[in-house]
C-alpha positions as CSV (number, residue, x, y, z in Angstrom):
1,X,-26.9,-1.7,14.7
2,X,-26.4,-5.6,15.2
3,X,-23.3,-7.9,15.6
4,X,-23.7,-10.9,13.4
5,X,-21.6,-13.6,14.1
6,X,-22.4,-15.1,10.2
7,X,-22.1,-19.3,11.0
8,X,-24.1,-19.9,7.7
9,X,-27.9,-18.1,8.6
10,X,-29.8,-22.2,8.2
11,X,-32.0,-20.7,11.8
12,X,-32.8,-17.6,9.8
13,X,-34.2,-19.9,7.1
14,X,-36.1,-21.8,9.4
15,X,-38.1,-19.2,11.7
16,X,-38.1,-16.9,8.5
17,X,-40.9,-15.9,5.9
18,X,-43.6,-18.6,4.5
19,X,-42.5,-22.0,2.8
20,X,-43.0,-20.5,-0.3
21,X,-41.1,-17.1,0.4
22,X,-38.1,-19.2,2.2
23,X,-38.1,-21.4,-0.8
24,X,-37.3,-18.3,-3.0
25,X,-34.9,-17.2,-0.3
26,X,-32.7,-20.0,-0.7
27,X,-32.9,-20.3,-4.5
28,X,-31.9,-16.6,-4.6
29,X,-28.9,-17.7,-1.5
30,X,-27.8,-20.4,-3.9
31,X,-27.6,-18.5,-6.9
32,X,-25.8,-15.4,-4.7
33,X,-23.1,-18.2,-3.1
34,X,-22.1,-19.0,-6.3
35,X,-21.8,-15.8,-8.2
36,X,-19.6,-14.8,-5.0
37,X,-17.4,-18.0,-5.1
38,X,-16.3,-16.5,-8.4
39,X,-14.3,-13.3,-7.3
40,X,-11.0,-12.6,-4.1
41,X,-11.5,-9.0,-4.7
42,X,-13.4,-7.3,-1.7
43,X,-15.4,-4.8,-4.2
44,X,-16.5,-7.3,-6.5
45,X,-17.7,-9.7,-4.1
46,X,-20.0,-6.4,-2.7
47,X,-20.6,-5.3,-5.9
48,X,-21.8,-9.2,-6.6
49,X,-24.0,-8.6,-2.7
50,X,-25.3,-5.5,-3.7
51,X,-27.1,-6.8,-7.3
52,X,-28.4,-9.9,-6.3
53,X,-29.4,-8.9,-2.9
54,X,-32.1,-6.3,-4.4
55,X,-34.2,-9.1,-6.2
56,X,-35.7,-9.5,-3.0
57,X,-35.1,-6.5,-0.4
58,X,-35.9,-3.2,-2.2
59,X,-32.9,-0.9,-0.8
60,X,-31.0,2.3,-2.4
61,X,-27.6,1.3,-1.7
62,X,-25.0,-0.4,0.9
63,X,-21.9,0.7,2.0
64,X,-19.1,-1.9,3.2
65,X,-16.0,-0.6,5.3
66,X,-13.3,-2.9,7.1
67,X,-13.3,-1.0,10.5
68,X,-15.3,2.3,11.6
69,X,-13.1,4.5,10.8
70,X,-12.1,3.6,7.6
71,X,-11.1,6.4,4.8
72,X,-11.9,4.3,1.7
73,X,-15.5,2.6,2.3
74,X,-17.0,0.6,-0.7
75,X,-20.3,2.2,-2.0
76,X,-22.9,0.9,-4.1
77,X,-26.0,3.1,-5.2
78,X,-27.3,6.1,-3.3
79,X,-27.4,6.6,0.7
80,X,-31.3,7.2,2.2
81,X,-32.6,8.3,5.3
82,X,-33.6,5.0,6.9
83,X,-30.3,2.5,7.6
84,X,-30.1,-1.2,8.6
85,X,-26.3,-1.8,10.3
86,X,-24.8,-4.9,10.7
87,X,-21.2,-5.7,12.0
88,X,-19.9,-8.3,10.4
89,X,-17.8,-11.6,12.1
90,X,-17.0,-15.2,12.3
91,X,-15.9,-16.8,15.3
92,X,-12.2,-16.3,14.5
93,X,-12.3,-13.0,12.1
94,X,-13.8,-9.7,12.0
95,X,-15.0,-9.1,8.3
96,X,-16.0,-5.4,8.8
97,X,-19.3,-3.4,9.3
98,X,-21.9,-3.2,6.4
99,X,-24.8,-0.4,6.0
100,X,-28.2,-0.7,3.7
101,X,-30.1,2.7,2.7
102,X,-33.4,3.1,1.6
103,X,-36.2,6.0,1.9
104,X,-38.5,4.0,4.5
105,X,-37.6,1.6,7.5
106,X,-36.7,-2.4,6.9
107,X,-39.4,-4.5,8.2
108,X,-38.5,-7.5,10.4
109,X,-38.6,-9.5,7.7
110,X,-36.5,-7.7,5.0
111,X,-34.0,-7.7,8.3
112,X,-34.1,-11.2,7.9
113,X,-33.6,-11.9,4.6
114,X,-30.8,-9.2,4.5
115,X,-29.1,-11.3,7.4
116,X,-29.7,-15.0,5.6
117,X,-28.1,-13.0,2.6
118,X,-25.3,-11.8,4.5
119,X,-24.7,-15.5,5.9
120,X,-23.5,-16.3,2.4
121,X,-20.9,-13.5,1.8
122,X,-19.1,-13.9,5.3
123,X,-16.5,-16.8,3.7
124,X,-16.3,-15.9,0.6
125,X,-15.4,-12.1,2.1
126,X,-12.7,-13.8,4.9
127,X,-11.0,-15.5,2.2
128,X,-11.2,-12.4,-0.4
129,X,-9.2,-10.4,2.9
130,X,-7.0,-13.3,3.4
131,X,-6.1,-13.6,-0.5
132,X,-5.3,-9.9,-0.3
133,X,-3.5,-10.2,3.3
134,X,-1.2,-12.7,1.5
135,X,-0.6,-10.3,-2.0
136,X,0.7,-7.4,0.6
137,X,2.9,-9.3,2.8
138,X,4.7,-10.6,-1.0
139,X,5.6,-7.3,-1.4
140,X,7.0,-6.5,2.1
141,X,10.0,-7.2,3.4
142,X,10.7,-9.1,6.1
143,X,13.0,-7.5,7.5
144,X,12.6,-3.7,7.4
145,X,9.0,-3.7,7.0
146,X,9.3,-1.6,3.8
147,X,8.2,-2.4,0.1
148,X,10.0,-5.2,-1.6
149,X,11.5,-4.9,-5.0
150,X,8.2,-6.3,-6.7
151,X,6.1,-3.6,-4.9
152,X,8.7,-0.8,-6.9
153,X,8.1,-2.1,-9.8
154,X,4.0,-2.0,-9.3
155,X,4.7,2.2,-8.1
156,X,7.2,3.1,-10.2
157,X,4.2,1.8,-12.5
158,X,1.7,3.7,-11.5
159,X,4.1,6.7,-11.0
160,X,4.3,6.6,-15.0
161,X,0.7,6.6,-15.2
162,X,0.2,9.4,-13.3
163,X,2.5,11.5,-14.9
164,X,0.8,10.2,-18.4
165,X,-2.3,11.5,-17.4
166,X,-1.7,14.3,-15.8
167,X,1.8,15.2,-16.4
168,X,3.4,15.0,-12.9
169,X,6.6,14.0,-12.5
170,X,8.6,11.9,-9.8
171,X,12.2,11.2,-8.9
172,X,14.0,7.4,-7.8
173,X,17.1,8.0,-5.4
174,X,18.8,4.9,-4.8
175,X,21.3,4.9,-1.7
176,X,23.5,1.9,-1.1
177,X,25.3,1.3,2.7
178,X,29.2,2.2,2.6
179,X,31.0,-0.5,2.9
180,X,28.9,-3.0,4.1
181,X,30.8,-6.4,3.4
182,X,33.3,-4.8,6.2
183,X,30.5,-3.9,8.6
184,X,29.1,-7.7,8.0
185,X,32.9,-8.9,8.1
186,X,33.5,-7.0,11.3
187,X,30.7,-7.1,13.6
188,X,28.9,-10.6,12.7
189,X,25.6,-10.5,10.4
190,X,22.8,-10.1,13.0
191,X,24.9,-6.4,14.0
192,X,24.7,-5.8,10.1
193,X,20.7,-6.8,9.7
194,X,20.7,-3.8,12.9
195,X,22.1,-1.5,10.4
196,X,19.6,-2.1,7.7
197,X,17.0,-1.9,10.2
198,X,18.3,1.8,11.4
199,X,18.6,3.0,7.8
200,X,15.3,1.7,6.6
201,X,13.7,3.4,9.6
202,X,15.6,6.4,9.0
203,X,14.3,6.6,5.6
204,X,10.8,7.1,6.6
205,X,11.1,9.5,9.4
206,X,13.0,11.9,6.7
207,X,10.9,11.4,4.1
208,X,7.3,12.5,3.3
209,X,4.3,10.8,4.3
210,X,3.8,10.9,0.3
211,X,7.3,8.6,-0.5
212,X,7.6,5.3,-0.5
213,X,10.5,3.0,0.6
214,X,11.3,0.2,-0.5
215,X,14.4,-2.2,0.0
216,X,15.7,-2.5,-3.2
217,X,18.0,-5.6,-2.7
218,X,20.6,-6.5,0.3
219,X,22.1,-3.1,1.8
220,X,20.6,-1.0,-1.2
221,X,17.3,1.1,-0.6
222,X,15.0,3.2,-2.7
223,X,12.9,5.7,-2.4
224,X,10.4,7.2,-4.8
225,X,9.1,10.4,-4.4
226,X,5.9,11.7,-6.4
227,X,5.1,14.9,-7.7
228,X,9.1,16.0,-7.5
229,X,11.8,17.1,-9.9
230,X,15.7,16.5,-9.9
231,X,16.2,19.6,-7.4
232,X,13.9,18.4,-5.0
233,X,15.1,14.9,-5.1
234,X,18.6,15.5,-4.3
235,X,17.6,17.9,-1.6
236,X,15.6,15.2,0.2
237,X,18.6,13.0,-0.4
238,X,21.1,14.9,1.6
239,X,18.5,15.3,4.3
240,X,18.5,11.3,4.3
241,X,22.9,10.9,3.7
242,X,23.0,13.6,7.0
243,X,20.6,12.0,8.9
244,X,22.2,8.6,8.6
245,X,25.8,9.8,8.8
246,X,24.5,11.0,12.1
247,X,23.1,7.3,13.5
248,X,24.8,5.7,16.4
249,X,24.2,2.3,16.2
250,X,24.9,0.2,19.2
251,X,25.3,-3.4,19.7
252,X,26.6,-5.2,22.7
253,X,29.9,-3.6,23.5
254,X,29.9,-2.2,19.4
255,X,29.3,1.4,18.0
256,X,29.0,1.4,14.6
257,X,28.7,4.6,12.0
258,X,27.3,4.0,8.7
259,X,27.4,6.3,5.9
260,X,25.1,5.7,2.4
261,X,26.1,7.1,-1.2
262,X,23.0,7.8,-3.5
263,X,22.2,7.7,-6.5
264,X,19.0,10.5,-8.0
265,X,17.3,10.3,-10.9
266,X,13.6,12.3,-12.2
267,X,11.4,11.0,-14.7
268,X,9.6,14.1,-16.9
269,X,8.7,12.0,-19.9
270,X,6.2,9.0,-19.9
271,X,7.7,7.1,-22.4
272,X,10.8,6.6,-20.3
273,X,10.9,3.3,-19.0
274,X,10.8,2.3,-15.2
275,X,14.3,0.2,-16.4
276,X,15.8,3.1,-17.8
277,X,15.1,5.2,-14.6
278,X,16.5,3.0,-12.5
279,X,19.4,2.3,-14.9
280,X,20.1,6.4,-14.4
281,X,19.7,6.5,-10.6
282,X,22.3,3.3,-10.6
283,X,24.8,5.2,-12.7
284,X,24.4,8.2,-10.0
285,X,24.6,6.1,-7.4
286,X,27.9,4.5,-9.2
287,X,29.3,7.7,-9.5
288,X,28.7,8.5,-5.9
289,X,30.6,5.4,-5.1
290,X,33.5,6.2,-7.2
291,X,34.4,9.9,-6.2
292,X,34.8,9.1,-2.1
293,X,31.3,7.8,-1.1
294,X,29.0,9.2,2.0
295,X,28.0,11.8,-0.9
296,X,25.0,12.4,-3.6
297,X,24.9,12.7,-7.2
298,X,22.1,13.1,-10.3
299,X,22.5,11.5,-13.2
300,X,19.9,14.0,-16.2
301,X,16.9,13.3,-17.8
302,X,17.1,12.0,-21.0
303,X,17.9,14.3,-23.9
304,X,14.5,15.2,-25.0
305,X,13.1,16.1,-21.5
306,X,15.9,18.8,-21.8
307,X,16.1,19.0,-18.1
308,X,20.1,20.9,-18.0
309,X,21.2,19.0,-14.5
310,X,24.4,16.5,-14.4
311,X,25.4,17.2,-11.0
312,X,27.4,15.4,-8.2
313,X,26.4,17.1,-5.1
314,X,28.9,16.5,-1.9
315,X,26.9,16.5,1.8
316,X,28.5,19.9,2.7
317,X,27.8,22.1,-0.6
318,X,23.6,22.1,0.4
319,X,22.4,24.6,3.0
320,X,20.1,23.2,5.4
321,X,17.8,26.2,4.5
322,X,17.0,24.7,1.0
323,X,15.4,21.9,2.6
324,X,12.2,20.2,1.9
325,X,9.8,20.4,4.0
């Protein structure tokens, strides 16, 4: 294993192969820095490492991961006995650890030209993290830490695709903060922000590791839960209305109690758009509103699904034995 702190590789050049060898090396280096200045996705740019690399090293195949532990490592061709490991940095940025495979051991001088190579993919692979760095954080919020409204669109997405191709459905609640405005009114706008803080936090320790949160728009949450029908929808959401009806929230010398009303819709049919989903979950979430609030309803399927629900659930009419684990 070697830590390479990657500054650009021009000494590897110089106490390298022959003239003639380095001169290939630093065509091939050229050619290689601009095929990788054409990509910010971290497995093309390997993908771009991996073919153009080969035309001078003979190896089976690389792997790249972003940390040693990492459950989701970038592979390219076929693993070997014999393995040449690098850890990759710059001065001011750890890029990740690389691995080359082949059936017999890297001479000193393939190690070389593998490590000149390498020189040229350390930028282009800090600002391809960067780039990416930068997409997540726009669809975070800022100030619960939980997907933004863009990043429900992008899984409600791919929610739809999944359950095109393999016919699994998924369910939206939507839950909305009782009488917010007065909480804001009353106790100043930094004790509200507390609130939404508690209830996004709340959010996650009820739900599945599998559902994701997402702050939908001011006091209003979602939460979208994959692989699960109407039933266990609204189950979940009365786990989520008890547990925050149950939230002391403290600031300075104030106590404050909030309640949420939700809103639950499930999605059986592909062709169903995200809009129209949402549109169902809002009119459940309406409805909860309108009969007393601090309570759950469903809003059906549409008509072809044939799914026979058009419920409004109160917090007290579920048995805590029907729960979701």
């Amino acid at each position: 294993m070697r830590d390479l702190s990657l500054t650009g590789g021009v000494e590897a050049l110089a106490n390298g192969p022959s003239a003639g060898a380095a001169t290939e090396l630093l065509q091939l280096r050229n050619k290689l820095a601009h095929a990788l200045q054409t990509s910010l996705d971290t497995d093309t740019l390997i993908g771009l490492f991996f073919n153009h690399s080969r035309a001078l090293v003979t190896y089976n195949g690389l792997r790249f991961s972003t940390s040693p532990g990492d459950n989701h490592p970038i592979d390219f061709g076929r693993q070997a006995t014999h393995q040449c490991h690098y850890t990759l940095r710059l001065p001011d940025h750890y890029l990740g650890e690389i691995t080359f495979y082949r059936r017999r051991r890297f001479s000193d001088d393939e190690q070389q030209t593998l490590e000149t190579l390498l020189a040229s993919l350390a930028f282009p692979l800090r600002n391809a993290q960067q780039y990416q760095k930068a997409l997540q954080l726009a669809l975070i919020d800022p100030l619960t830490c939980v997907g933004n409204r863009a990043a429900l669109d992008n899984a409600l997405e791919r929610e739809r695709q999944l359950l095109m191709r393999k016919g699994e459905p998924f369910a939206l609640i939507l839950l909305d903060i009782d009488h917010f405005k007065d909480i804001n009114d009353q106790h100043g706008h930094r004790r509200g922000d507390k609130v939404i803080r508690a209830v996004a936090d709340t959010i996650d320790q009820v739900s599945r590791g599998t559902d994701m949160t997402f702050r939908y728009g001011g006091e209003e949450f979602a939460l979208l839960l994959s692989g699960t029908g109407a039933a266990g929808a609204l189950i979940t959401a009365e786990r989520l209305r008890r547990a925050i009806e149950a939230l002391y929230i403290a600031h300075d010398d104030a106590i404050i109690r909030p309640t949420v009303s939700l809103g639950v819709s499930a999605c059986f049919n592909a062709n169903e758009s995200a809009g129209c989903l949402i549109d169902r979950a809002d009119l459940a979430l309406y409805r909860a509103k309108a009969t007393g609030r601090n309570r759950t309803s469903c809003e059906p399927p549409i008509p072809e699904v044939g799914l026979a629900m058009n419920t409004e659930v109160a917090a007290t009419k579920l048995s805590p034995l029907n729960s979701r684990s």
